[in-house]
N, C-alpha and C positions, 0 to 999 in steps of 0.2 A: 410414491410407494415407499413403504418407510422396510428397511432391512433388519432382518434378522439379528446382525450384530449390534444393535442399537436398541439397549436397555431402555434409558431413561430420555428425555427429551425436556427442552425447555423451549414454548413460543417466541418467539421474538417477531414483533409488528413495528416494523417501519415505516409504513401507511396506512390509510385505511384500505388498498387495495396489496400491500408487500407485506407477506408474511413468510416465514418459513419457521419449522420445525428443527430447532437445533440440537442433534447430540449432544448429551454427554459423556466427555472421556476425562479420564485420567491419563495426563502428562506421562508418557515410558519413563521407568526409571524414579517416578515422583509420587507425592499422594495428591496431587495439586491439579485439580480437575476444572476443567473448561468447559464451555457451553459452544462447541466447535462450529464456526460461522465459516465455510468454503462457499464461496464465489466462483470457481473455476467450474466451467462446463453449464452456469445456470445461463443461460441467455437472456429470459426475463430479468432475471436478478441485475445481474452487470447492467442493462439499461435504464433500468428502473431507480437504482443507485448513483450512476453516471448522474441522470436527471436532478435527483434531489440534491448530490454533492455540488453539481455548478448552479443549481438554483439559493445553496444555502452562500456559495461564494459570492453571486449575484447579490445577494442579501447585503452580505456583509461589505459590498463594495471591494472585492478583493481582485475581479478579474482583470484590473489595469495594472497589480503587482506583478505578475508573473507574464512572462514570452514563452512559455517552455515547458513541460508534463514530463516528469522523471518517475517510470515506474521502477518497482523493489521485484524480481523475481520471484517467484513466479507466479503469486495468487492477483497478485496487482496488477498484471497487463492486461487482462480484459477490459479491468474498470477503468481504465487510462486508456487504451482502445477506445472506450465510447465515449470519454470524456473529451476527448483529441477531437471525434468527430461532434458531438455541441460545440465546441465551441471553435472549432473550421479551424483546427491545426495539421498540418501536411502531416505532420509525425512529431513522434516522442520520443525519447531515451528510456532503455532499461537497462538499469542495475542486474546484471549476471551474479550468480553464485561462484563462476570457478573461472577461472583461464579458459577459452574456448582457441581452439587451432585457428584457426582464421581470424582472428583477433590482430592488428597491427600496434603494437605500441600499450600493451593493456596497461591501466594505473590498477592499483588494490589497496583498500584497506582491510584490516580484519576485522571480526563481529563476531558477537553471542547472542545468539537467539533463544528465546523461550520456546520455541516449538520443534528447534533441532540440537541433534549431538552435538557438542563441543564449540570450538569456533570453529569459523570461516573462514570466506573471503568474500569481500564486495568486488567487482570488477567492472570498469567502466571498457569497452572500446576505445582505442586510440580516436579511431575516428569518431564518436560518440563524445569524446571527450573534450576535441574541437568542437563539436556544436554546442558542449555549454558553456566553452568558453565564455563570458563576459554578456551572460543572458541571466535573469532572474528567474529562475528556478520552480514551479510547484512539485512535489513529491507527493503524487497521490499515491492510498495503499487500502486495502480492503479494511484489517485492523491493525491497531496500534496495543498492545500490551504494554511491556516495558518499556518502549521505545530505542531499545537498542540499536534494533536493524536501521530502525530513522536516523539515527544520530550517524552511526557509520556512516549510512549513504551520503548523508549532510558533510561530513569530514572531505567526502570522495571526492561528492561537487564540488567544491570549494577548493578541494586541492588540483579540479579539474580546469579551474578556475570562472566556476559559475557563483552566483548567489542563490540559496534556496529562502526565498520569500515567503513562500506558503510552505504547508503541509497538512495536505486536506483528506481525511479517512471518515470511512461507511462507519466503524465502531472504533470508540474508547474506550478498552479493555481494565486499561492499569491506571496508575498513577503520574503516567507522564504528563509533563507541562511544560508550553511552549509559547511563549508570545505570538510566533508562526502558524498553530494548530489551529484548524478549524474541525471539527467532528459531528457528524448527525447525530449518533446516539451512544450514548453509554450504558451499557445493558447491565444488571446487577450481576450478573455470573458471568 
């Protein structure tokens, strides 16, 4: 059902069976318009993606690099959700936006995001932060723009003292480059 507030649209086929209809918006505040890819709430989408990103890891021989799935709050825990369950992991790590009350021992670093106001904060769990102690790392994330939020998170793990090995995303947005990156698709908008 496509909504009212949704002018323009751009296809995007990541299968021959995955497709969706992506808005266009313009960035608040910017003239700098995006072709808006959310993953949150699609249940086909997240599994379907899930599927293609560990088959393209599969590919590339990368699944003996990494012990351990690090999602970015908040579009990226789905697709780490189902990637957790291909490939029979108990659980994953996710990267928080703020300090949470029941948090014991939080670490943070800060970040700038393309798609929010100002900076931030990353925040790992104490307890989350012990489990990547001394584990090699994937960062799965829906997309990758400028790679900022990646690189923070990447600083977090590391100062959590994990290694992030991979960093595996549904779309390449921007110009980021990483020897680590693996990506399904780079859409032109």
């Amino acid at each position: 059902m496509k909504s009212k507030l949704v002018k323009e649209t751009v296809l995007l086929k990541l299968a021959p069976d995955l497709e969706r209809e992506l808005p266009l918006v313009t960035l608040s505040g910017t003239d700098h318009q995006i072709a808006s890819f959310v993953m949150l709430g699609d249940v086909e989408l997240n599994a379907k993606c899930a599927k293609l990103l560990v088959d393209l890891m599969k590919q590339r021989d990368l699944l003996d690099k990494f012990d351990m799935l690090v999602a970015l709050e908040a579009k990226g825990i789905a697709l780490t959700h189902e990637c957790a369950h291909l490939l029979d992991f108990p659980y994953y790590v996710v990267v928080r936006k703020s300090v949470k009350k029941y948090m014991l021992e939080p670490i943070t670093v800060p970040v700038e995001s393309i798609t929010s106001f100002g900076e931030q904060t990353l925040v790992l769990n104490g307890i989350d932060a012990e489990r990547i102690k001394g584990k090699r790392v994937c960062i799965t994330e829906d997309v990758i723009a400028t790679g900022g939020s990646v690189r923070a998170a990447c600083k977090l793990i590391e100062k959590a003292g994990g290694e992030v090995t991979v960093i595996a995303s549904v779309l390449l947005k921007g110009d980021f480059d990483d020897p680590r990156l693996v990506y399904y698709h780079k859409p032109p908008i």
